[in-house]
N, CA, C and O atoms as a CHARMM CRD file, in Angstrom:
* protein
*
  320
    1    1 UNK  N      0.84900  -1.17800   0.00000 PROA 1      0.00000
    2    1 UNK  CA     0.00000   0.00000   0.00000 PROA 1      0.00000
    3    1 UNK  C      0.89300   1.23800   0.00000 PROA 1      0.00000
    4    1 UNK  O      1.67100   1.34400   0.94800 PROA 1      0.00000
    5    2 UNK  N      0.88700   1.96800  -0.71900 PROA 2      0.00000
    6    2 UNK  CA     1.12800   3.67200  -0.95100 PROA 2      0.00000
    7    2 UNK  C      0.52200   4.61200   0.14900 PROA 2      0.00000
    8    2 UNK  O     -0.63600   4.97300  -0.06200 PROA 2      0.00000
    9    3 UNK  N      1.13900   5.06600   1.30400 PROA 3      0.00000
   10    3 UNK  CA     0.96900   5.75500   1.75900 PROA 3      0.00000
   11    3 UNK  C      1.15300   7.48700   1.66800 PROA 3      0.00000
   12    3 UNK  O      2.31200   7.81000   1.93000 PROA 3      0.00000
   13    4 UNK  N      0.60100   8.19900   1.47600 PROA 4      0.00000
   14    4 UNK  CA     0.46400   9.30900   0.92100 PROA 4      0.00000
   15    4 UNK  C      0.30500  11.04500   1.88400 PROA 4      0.00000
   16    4 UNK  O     -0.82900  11.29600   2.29200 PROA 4      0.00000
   17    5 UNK  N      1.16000  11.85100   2.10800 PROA 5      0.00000
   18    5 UNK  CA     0.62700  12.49800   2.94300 PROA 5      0.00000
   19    5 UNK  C      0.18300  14.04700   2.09500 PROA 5      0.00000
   20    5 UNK  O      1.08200  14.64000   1.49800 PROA 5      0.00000
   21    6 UNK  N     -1.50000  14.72800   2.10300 PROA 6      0.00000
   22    6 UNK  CA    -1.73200  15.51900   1.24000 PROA 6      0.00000
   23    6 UNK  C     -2.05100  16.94800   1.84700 PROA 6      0.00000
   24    6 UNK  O     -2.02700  17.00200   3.07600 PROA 6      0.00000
   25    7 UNK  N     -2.29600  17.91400   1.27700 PROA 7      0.00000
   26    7 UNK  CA    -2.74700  18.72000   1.93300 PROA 7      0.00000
   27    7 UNK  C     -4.05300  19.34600   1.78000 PROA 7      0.00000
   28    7 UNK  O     -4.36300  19.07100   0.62000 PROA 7      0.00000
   29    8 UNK  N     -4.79600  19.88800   2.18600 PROA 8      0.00000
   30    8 UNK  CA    -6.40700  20.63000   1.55200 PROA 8      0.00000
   31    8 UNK  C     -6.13600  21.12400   0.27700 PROA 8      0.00000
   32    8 UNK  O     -5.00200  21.60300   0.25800 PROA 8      0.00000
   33    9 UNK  N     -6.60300  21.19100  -0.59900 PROA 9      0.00000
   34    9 UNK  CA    -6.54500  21.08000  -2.13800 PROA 9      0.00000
   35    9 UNK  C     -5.67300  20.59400  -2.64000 PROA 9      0.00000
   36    9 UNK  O     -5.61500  21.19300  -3.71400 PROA 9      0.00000
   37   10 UNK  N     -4.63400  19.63900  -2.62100 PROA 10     0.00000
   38   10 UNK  CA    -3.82600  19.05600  -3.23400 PROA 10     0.00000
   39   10 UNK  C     -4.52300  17.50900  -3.52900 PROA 10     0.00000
   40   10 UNK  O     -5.38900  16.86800  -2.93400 PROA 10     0.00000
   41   11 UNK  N     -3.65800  17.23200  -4.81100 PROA 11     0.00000
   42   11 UNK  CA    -4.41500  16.23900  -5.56900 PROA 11     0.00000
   43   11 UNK  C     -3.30200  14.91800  -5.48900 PROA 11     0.00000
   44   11 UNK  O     -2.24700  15.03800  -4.86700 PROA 11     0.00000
   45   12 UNK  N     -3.59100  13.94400  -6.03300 PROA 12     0.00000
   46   12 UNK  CA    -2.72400  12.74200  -6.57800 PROA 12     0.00000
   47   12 UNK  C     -3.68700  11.99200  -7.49700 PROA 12     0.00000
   48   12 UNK  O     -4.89900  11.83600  -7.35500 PROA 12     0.00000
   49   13 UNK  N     -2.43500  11.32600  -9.01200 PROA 13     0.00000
   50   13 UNK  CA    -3.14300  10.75700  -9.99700 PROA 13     0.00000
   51   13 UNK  C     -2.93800   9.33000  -9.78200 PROA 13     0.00000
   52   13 UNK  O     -2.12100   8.71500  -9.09600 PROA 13     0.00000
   53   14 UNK  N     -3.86700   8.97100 -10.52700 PROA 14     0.00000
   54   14 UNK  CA    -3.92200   7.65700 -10.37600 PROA 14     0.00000
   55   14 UNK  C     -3.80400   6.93100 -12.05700 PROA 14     0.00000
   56   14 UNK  O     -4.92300   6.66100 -12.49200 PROA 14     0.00000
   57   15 UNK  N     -3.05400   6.71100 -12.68600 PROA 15     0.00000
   58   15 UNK  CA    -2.87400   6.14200 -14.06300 PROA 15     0.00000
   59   15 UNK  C     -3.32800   7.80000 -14.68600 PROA 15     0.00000
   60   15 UNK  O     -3.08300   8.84600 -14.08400 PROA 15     0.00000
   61   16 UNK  N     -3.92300   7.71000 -15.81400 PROA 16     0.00000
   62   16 UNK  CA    -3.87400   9.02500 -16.36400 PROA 16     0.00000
   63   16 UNK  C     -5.17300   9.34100 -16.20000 PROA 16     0.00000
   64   16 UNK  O     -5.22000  10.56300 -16.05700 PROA 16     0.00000
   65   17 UNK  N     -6.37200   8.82100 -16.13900 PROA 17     0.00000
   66   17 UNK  CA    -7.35400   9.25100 -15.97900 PROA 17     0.00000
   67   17 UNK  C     -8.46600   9.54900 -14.57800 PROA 17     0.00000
   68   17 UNK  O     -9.50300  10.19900 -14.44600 PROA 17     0.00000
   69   18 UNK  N     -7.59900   8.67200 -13.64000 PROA 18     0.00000
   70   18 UNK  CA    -8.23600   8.95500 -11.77700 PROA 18     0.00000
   71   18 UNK  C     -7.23400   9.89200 -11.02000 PROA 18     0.00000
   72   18 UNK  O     -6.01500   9.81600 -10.87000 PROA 18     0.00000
   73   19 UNK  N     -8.44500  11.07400 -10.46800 PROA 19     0.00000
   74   19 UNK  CA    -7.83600  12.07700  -9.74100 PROA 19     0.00000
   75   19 UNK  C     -8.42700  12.46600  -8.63200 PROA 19     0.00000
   76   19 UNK  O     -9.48600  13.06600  -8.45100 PROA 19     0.00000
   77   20 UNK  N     -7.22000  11.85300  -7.53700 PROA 20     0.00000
   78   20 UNK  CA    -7.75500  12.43900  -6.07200 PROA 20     0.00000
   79   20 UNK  C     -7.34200  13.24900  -5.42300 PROA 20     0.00000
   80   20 UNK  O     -6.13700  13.27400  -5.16900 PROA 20     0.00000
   81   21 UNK  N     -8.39100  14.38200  -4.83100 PROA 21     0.00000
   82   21 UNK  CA    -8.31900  15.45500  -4.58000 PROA 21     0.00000
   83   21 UNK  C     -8.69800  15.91200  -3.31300 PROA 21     0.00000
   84   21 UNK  O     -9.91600  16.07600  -3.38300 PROA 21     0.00000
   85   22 UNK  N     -8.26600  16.23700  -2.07300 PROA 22     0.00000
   86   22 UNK  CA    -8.54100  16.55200  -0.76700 PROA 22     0.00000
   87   22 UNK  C     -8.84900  17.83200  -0.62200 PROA 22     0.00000
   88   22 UNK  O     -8.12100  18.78000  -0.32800 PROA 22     0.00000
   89   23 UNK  N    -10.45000  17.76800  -0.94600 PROA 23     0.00000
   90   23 UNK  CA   -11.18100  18.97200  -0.23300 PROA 23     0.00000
   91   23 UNK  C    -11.32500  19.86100   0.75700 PROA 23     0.00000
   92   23 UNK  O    -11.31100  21.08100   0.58900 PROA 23     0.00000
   93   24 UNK  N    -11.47800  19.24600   1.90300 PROA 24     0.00000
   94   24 UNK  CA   -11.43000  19.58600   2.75100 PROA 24     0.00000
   95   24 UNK  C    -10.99000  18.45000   3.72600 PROA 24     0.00000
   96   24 UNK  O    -11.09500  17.25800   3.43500 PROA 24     0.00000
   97   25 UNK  N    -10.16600  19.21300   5.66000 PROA 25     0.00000
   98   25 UNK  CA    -9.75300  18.63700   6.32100 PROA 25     0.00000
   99   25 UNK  C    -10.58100  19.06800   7.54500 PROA 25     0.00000
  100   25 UNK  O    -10.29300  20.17200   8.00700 PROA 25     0.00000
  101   26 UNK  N    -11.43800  18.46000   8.06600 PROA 26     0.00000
  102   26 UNK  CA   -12.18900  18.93500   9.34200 PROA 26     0.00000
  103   26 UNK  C    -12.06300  18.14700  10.22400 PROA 26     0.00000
  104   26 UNK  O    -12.63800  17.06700  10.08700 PROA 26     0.00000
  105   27 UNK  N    -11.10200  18.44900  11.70400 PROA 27     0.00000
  106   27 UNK  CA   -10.88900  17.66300  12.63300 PROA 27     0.00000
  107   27 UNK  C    -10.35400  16.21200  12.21800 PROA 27     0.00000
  108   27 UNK  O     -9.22200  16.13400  11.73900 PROA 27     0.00000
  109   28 UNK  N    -11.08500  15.13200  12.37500 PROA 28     0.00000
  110   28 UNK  CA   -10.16400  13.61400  12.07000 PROA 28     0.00000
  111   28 UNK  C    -11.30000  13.61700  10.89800 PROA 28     0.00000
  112   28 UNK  O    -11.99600  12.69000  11.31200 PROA 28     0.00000
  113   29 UNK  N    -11.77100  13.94800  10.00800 PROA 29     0.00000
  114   29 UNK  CA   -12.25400  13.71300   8.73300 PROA 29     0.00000
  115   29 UNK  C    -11.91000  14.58700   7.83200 PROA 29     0.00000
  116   29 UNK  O    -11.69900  15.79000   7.98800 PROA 29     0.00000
  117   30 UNK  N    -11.83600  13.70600   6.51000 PROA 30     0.00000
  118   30 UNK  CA   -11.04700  14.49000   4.90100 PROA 30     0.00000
  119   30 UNK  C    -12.08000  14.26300   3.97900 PROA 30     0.00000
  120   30 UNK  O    -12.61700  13.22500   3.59000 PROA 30     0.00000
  121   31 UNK  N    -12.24800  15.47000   3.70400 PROA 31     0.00000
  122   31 UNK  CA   -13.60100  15.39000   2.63500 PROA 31     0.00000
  123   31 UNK  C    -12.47300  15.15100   1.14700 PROA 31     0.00000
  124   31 UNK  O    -11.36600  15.68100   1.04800 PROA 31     0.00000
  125   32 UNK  N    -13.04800  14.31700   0.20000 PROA 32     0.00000
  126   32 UNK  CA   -12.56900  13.66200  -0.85300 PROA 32     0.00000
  127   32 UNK  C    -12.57600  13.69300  -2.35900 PROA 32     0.00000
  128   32 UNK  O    -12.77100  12.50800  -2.62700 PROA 32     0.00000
  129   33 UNK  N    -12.48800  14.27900  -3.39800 PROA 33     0.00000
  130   33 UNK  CA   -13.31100  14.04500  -4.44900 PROA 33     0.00000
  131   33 UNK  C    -12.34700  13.57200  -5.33000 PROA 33     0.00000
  132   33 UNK  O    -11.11800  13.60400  -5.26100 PROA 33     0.00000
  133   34 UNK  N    -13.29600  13.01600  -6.38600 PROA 34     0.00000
  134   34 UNK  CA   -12.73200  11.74100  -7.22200 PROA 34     0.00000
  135   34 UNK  C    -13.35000  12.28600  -8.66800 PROA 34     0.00000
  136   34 UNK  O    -14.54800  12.54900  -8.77100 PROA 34     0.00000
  137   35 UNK  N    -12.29800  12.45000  -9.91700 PROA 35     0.00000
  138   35 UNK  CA   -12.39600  12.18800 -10.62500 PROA 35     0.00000
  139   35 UNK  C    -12.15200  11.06500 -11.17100 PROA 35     0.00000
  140   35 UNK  O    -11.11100  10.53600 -10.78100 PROA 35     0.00000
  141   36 UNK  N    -12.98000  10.29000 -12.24500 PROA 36     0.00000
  142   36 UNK  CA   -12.61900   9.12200 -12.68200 PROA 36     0.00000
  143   36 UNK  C    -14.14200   9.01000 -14.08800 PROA 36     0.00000
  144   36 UNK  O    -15.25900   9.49300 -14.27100 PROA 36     0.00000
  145   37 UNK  N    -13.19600   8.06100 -14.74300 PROA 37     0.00000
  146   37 UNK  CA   -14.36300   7.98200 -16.19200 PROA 37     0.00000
  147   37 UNK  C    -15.30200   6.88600 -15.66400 PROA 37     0.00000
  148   37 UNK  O    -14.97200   6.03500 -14.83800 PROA 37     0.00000
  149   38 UNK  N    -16.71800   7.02700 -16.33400 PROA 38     0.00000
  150   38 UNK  CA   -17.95700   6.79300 -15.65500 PROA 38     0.00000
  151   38 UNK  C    -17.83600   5.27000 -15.62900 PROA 38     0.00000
  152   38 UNK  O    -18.46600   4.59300 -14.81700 PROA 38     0.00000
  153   39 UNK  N    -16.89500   4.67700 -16.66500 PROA 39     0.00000
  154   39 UNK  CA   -17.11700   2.56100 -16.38100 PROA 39     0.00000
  155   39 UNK  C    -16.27400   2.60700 -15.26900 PROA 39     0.00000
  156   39 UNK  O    -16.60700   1.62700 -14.60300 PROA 39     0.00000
  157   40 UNK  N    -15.31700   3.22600 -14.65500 PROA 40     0.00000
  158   40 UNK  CA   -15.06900   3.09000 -12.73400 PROA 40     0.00000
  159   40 UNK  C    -15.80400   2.80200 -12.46100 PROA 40     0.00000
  160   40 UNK  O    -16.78600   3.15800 -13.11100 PROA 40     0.00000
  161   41 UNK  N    -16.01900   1.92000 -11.28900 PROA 41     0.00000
  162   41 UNK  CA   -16.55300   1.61000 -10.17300 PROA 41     0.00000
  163   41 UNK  C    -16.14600   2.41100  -8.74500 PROA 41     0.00000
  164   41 UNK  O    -15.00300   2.25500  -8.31400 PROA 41     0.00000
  165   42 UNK  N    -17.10400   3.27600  -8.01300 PROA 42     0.00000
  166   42 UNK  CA   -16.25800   3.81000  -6.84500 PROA 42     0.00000
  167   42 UNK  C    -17.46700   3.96300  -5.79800 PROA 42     0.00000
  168   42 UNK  O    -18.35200   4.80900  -5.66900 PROA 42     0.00000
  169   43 UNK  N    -17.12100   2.74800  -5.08000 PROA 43     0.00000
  170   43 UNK  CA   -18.05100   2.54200  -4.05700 PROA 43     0.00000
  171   43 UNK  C    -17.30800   2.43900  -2.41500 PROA 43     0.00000
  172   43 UNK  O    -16.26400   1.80000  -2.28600 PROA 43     0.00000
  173   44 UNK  N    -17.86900   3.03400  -1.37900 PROA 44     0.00000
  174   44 UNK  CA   -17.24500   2.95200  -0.02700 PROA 44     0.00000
  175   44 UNK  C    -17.01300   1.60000   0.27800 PROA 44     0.00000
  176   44 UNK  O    -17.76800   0.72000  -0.13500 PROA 44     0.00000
  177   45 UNK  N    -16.27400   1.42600   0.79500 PROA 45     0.00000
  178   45 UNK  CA   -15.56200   0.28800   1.34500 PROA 45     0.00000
  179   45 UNK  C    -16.78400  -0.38300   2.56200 PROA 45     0.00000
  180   45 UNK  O    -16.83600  -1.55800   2.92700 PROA 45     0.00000
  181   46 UNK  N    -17.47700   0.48400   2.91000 PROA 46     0.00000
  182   46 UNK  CA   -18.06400   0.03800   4.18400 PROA 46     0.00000
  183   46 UNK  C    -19.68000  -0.55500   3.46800 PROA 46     0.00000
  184   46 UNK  O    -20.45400  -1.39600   3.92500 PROA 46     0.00000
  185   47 UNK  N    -19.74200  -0.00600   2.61900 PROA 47     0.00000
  186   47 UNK  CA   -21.19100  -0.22000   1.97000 PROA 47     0.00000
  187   47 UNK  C    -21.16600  -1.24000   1.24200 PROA 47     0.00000
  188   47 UNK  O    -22.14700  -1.98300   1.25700 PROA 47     0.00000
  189   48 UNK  N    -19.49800  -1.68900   0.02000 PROA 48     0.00000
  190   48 UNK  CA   -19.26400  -2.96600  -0.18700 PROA 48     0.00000
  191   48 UNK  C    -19.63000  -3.95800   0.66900 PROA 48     0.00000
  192   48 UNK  O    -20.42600  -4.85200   0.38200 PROA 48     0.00000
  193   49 UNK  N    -18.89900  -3.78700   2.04100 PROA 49     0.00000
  194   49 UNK  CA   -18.88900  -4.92300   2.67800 PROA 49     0.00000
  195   49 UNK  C    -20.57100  -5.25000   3.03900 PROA 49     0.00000
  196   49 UNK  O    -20.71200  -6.47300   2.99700 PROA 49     0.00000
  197   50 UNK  N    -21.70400  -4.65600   3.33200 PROA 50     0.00000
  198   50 UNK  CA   -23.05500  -4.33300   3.64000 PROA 50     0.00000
  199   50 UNK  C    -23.70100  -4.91800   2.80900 PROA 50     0.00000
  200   50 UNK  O    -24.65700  -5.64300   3.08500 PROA 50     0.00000
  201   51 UNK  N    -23.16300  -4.63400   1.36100 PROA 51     0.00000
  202   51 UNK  CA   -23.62500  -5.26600   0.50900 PROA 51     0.00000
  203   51 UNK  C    -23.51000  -7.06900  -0.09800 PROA 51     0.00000
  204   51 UNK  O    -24.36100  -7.85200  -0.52100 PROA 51     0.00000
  205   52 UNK  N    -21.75000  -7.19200   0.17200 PROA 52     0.00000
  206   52 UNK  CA   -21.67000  -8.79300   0.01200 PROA 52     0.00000
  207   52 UNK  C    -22.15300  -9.32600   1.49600 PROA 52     0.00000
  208   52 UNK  O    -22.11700 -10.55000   1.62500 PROA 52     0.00000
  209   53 UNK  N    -22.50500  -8.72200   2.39000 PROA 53     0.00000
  210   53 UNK  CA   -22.79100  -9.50900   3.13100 PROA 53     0.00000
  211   53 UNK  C    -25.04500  -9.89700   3.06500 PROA 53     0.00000
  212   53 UNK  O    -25.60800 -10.98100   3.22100 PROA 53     0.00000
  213   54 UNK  N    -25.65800  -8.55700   2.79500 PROA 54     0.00000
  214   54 UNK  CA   -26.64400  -9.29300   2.13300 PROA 54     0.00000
  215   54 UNK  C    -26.98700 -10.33100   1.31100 PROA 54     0.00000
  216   54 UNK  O    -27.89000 -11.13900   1.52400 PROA 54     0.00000
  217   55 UNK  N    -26.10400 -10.28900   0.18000 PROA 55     0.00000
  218   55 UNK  CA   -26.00300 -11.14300  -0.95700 PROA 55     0.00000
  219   55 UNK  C    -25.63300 -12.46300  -0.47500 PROA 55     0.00000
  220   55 UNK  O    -26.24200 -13.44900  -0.89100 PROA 55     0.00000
  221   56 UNK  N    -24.54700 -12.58200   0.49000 PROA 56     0.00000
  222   56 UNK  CA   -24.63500 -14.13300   1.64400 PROA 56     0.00000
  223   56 UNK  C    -25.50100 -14.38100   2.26800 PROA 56     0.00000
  224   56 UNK  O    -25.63900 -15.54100   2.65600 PROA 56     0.00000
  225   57 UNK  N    -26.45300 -13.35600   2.61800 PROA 57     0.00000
  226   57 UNK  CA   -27.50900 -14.07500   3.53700 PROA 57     0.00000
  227   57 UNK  C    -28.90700 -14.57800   2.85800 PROA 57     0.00000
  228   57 UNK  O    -29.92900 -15.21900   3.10400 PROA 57     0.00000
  229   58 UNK  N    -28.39100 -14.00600   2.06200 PROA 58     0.00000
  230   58 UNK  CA   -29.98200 -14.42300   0.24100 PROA 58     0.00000
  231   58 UNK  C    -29.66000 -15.67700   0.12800 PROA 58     0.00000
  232   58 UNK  O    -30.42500 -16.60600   0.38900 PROA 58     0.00000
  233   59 UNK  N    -28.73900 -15.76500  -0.18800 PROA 59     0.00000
  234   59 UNK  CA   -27.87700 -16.84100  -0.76200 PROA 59     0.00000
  235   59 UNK  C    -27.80500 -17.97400  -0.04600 PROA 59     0.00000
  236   59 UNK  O    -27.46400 -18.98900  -0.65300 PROA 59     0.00000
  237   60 UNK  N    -28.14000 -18.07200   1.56900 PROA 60     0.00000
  238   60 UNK  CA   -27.83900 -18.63200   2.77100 PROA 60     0.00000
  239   60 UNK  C    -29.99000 -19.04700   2.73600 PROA 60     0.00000
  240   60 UNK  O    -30.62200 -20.03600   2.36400 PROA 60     0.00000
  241   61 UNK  N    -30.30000 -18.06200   3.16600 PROA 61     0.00000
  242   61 UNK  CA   -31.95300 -18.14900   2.34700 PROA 61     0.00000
  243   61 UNK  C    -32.48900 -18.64500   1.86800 PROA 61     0.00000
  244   61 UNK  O    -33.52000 -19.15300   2.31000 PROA 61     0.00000
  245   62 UNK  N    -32.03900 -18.76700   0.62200 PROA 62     0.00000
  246   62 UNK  CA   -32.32300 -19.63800  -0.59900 PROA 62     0.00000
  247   62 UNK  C    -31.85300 -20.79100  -0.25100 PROA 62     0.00000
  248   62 UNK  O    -32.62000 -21.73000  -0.46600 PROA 62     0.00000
  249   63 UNK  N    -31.04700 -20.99200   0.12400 PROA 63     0.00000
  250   63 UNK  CA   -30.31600 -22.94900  -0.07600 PROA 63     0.00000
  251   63 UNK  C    -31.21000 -23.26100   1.24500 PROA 63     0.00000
  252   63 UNK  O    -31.76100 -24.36100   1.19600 PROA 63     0.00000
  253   64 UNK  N    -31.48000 -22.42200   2.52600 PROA 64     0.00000
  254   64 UNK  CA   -32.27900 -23.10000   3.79100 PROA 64     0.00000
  255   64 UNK  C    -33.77500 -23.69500   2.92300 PROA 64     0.00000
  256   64 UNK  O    -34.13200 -24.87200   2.96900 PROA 64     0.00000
  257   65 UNK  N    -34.46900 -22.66700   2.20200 PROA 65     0.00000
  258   65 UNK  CA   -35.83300 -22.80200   1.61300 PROA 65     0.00000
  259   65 UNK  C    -35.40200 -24.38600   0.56800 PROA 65     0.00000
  260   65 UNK  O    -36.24200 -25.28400   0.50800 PROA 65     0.00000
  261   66 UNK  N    -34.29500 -24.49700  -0.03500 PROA 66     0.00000
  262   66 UNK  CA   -34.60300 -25.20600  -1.07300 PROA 66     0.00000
  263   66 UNK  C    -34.27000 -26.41100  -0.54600 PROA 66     0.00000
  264   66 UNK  O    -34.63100 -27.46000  -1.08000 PROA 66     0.00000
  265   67 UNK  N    -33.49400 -26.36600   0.63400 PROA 67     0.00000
  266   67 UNK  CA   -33.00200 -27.81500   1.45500 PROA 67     0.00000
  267   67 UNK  C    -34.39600 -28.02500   2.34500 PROA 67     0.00000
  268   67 UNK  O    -34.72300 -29.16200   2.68400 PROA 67     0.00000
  269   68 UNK  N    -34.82700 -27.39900   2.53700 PROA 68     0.00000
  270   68 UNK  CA   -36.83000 -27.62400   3.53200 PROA 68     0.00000
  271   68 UNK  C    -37.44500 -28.56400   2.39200 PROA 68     0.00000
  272   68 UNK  O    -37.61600 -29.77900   2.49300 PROA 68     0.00000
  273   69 UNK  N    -37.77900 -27.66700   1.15800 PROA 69     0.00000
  274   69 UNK  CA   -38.35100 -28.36000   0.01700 PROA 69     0.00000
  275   69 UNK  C    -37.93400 -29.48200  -0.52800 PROA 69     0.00000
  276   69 UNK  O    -38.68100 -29.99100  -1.36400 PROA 69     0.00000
  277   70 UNK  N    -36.82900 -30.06300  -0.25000 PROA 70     0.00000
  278   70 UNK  CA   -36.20200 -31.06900  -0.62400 PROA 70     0.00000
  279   70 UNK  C    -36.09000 -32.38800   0.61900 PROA 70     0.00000
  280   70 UNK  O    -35.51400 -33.46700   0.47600 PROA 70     0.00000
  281   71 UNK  N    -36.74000 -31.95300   1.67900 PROA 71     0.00000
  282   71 UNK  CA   -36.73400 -32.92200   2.86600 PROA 71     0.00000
  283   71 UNK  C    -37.48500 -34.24200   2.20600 PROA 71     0.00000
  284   71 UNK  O    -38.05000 -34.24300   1.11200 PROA 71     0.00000
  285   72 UNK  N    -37.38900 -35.17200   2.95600 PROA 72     0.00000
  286   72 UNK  CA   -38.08500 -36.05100   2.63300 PROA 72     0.00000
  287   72 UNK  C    -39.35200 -36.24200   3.15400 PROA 72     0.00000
  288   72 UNK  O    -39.12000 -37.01000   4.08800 PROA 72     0.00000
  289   73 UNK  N    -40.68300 -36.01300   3.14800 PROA 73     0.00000
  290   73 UNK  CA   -41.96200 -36.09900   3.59900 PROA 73     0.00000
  291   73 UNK  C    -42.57900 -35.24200   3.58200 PROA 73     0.00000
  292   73 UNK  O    -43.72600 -35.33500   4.02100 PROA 73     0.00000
  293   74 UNK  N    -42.05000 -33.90600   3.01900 PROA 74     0.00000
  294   74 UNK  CA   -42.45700 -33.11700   2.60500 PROA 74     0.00000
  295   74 UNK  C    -43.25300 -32.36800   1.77500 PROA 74     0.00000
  296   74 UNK  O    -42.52100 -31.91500   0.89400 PROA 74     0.00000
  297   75 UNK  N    -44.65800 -31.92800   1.58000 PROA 75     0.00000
  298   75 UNK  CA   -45.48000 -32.05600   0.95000 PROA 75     0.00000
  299   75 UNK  C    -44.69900 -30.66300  -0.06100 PROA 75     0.00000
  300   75 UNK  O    -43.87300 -29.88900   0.42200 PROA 75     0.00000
  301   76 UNK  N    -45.26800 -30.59400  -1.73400 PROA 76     0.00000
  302   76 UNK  CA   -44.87700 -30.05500  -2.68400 PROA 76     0.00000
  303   76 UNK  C    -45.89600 -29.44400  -2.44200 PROA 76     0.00000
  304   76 UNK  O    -46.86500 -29.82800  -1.78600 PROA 76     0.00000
  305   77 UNK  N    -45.63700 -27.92600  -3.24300 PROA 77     0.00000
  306   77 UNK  CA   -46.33300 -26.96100  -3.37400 PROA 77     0.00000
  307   77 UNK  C    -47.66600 -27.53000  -4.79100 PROA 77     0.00000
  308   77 UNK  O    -47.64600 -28.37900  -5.68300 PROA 77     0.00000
  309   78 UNK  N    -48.10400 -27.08300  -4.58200 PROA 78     0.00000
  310   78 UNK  CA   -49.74900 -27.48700  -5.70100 PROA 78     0.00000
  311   78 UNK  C    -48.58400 -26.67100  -7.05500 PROA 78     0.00000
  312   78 UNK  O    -48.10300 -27.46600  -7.86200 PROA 78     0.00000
  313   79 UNK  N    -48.29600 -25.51100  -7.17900 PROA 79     0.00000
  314   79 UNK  CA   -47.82500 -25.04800  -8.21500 PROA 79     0.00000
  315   79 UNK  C    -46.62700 -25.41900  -8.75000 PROA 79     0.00000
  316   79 UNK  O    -46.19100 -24.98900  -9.81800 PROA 79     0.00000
  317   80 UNK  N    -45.87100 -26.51400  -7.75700 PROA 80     0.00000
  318   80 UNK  CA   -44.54800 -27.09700  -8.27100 PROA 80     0.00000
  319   80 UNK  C    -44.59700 -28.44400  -9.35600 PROA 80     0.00000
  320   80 UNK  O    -43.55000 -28.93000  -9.78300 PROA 80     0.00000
C-alpha cells in the first residue's frame, strides 16, 4: 500500500485518468473528491462490505428454503 501524505486542495493521480483530490480537512475527517471515467466503479468500502454480506444471507436463504423443500416427507407446493 502507498501511503500518501496531502494537503487541503492538493491532488494525486492515479494512471492518467483517476484524480484524487482533498477537499477539505475537518478535525479527524477528509472530505474527498474523485475524478474518474464513468465505467469506474467507486463505491465505499463500508457499503461494499453491507452489501456482500446481504447477498450471503440471500444466498444462505435460498439454499435453507430449497433444502426444507427437498426434505423427505415433505409435501410439494400445488404449483410445483
Amino acid at each position: 500500500m502507498l501511503v500518501l501524505k496531502r494537503k487541503e486542495g492538493q491532488s494525486l493521480i492515479i494512471g492518467d485518468k483517476i484524480i484524487v483530490k482533498v477537499i477539505e480537512i475537518e478535525g479527524r475527517s477528509v472530505k474527498i473528491g474523485i475524478e474518474a471515467p464513468k465505467d469506474i466503479s467507486i463505491v465505499r468500502e463500508e457499503l461494499l462490505e453491507k452489501i456482500k454480506q446481504k447477498v450471503a444471507e440471500s444466498r444462505l436463504d435460498e439454499s435453507m428454503v430449497s433444502q426444507l423443500k427437498n426434505q423427505p416427507g415433505q409435501k410439494k407446493d400445488e404449483g410445483s
